[in-house]
N, C-alpha and C positions, 0 to 999 in steps of 0.2 A: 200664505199664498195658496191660492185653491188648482186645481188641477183642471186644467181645460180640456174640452170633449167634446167629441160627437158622434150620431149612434148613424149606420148605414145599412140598412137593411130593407129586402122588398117584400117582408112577410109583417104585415100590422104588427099581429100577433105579440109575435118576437120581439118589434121594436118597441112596444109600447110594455112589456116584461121587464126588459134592458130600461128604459126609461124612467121606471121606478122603482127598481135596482137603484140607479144610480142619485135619483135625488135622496135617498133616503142615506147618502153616504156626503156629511157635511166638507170634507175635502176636496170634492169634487165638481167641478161646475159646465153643466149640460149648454152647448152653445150652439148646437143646431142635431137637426135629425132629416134624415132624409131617406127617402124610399129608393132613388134612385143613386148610382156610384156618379155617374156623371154630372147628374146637380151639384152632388157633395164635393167632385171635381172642381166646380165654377166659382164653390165658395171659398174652397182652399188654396185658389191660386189669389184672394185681397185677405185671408185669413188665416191666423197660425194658431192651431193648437195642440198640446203635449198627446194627446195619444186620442186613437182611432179605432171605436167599436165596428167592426165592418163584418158583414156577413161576408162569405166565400163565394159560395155560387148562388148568383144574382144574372140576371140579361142586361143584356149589352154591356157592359164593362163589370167582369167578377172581381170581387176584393184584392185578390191575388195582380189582377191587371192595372187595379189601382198601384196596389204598393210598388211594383216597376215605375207608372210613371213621377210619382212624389218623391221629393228628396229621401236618398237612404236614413236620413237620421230621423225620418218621421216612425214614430209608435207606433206600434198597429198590437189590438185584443182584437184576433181574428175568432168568430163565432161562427160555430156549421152545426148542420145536423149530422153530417158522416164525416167519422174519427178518419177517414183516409185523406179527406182531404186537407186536413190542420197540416199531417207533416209533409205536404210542401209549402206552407209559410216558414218550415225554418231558416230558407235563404233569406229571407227580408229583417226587418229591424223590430221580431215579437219578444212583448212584454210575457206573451201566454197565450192561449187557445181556450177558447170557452165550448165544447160539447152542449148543444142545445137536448133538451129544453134546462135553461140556466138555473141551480137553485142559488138562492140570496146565499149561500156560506162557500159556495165556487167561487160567488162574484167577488166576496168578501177580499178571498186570497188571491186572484188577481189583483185587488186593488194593493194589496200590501207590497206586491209587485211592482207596481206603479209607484208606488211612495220609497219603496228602497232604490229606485235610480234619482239620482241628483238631477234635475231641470237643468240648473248652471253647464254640468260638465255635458248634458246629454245637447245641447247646443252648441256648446264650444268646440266637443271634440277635441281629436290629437291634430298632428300634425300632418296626419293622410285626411282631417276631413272624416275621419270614423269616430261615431260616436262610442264615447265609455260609459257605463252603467257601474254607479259604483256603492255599498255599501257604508257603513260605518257599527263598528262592531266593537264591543267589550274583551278584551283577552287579560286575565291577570290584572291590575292595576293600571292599564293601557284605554284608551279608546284608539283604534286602529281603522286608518281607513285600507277598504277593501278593495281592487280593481278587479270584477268580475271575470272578465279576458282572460285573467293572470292565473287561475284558480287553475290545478291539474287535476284535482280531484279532494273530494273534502271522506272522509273515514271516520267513522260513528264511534265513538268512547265512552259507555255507557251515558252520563249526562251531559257528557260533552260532545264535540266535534273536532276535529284537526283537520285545519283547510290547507293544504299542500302547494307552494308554490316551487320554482325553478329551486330555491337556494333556500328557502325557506318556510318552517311550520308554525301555523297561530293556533293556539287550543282556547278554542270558543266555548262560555257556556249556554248551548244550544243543542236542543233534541233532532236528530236524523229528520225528523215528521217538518220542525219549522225550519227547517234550512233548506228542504226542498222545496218548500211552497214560497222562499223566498227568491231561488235562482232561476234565470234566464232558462229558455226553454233547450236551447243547446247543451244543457244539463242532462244526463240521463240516469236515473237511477238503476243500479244492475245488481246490487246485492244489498242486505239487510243494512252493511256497514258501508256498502261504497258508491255517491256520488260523481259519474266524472263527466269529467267537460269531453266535449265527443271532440272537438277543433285540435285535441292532444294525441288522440288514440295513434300510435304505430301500426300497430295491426293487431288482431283477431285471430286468436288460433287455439285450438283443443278448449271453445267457453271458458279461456280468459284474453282478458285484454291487456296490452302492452302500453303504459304510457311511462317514456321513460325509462328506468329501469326495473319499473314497479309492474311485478303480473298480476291483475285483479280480477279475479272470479265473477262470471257469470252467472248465479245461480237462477236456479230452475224455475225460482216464481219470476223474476223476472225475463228470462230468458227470452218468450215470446214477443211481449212488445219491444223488447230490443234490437231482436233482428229481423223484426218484421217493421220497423224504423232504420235500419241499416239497408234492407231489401232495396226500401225507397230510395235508398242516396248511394246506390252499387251499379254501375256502369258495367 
């Protein structure tokens, strides 16, 4: 079953880069494009599909004012040409964030992104109506499935990974590098070995973080984009 799409963008250029991107990836199937957010509006209110290429800032309705007005559980790969504006789509329902100008192996790993949340569940949702994105992962002699939500933080093991839940740990074989290009963007990576889900954090004190009973180091390469993505969501 192919993956439905469409590209929203008021720059040729861009949309027609993104356009073939996307056919050149047999999974996925291109169902309209549009210059304008409020055309793409008119079709998405007799039309459903699983995720939504949309530039940020556009006139008259920016991507960002799209995803307010569409159901929360609709996709959105939010593309811009400035990195400030991606992390305020973290409040909304992103797959990822595409930094323009797009190379084919960015797009790539968005799309792998796209293909690790389940359709079925990201429809059905729980029982608040919030959609789960979820994996399905090898551990040991196990296939395991995985609820993203659930995750506190996953920890690099030389070839493996330990993905951290409330009560319990799965050790995945999986490299640091494809686990991040797999997780939701509410993910942040903060040191060589550790992943965490930012929706955990306790608090922040002396460059480490508290989830739990767990203090994890901030280090110094990632330091920057960290709190300068914390900056953004500091009241």
């Amino acid at each position: 079953m192919k993956i439905s799409c469409i590209i929203i963008d008021d720059e040729p250029n861009a949309l027609s880069l993104l356009e073939g991107h996307i056919i050149k990836i047999p999974s996925l199937a291109l169902n309209g494009k549009f210059f304008d957010a409020l055309e793409a509006l008119e079709f998405l209110k007799k039309e459903q599909v699983d995720i939504i290429f949309t530039d940020i800032n556009m006139p008259l309705l920016t991507g960002l004012e799209l995803a307010e007005i569409l159901p929360g559980n609709q996709r959105f790969i939010f593309t811009t040409a400035y990195a400030e504006h991606a992390l305020n789509s973290f409040s909304y329902y992103v797959v990822d964030y595409l930094l323009k100008p797009i190379t084919f192996k960015r797009f790539i790993q968005s799309v792998n992104k796209i293909e690790a949340v389940s359709p079925v569940d990201v429809r059905a949702g729980d029982k608040t109506g919030k959609p789960k994105a979820v994996i399905f992962a090898k551990s040991g002699k196990q296939v395991v499935k995985i609820d993203f939500e659930d995750i506190l933080f996953v920890k690099g093991e030389k070839e493996y990974v330990s993905v951290q839940f409330q009560n319990k740990r799965l050790l995945i074989y999986k490299r640091m590098k494809e686990m991040e290009e797999l997780l939701p963007p509410y993910f942040r990576r903060i040191h060589l070995s550790y992943i965490i889900n930012v929706n955990y954090i306790q608090k922040i004190e002396m460059n480490h973080v508290l989830i739990g009973e767990v203090s994890i180091p901030v280090s110094e390469h990632f330091r920057s984009s960290f709190f300068q993505f914390l900056n953004d969501k500091t009241i």
